[in-house]
N, C-alpha and C positions, 0 to 999 in steps of 0.2 A: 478375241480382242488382241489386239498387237502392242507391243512394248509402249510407244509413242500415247495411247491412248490411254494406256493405263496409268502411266506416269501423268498426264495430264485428268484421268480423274482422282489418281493421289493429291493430287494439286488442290482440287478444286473441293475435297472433300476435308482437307486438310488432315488430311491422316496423319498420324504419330504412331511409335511403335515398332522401331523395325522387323520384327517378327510377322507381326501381323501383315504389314504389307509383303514382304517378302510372300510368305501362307498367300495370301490371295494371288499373287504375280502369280505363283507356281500353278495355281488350278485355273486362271484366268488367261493366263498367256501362256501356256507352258501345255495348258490343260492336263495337268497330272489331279490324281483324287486327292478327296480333302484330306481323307486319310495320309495319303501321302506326304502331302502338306503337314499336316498334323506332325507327321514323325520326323521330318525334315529340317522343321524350326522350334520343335519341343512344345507349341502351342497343343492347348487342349482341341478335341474335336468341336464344340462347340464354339470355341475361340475363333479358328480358323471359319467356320458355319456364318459366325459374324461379320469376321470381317468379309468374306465374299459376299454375303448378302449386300453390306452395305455397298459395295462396291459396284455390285450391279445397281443398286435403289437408284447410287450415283448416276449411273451411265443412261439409264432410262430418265432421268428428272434433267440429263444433261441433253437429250434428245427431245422431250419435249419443248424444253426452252428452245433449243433451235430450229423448230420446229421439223425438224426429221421426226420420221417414225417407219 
């Protein structure tokens, strides 16, 4: 995923949190581990686990509406 896209499903997910978005920017566009992420912004591993997940849920609910896939 590229910076553009990701900020745009921040958007659309309405994320809060800076940590947590930062945690997923890092594994999603960066593609560093969550672990990494984890130790980066002090988030728990399963914090970070969330918020990527959600992020992807995002990107695929964000795909179907548009009907890409």
């Amino acid at each position: 995923m590229n910076d553009q896209a990701f900020r745009a499903i921040v958007k659309l997910l309405r994320m809060t949190g800076a940590a947590s978005i930062e945690a997923a920017r890092l594994v999603l566009v960066e593609g560093r581990s969550q672990k990494e992420a984890a130790q980066a912004t002090g988030l728990t591993a399963p914090g970070v686990s969330q918020a990527v997940r959600k992020c992807r849920v995002g990107l695929e609910l964000a795909r179907v509406a548009a009907g890409v896939e």
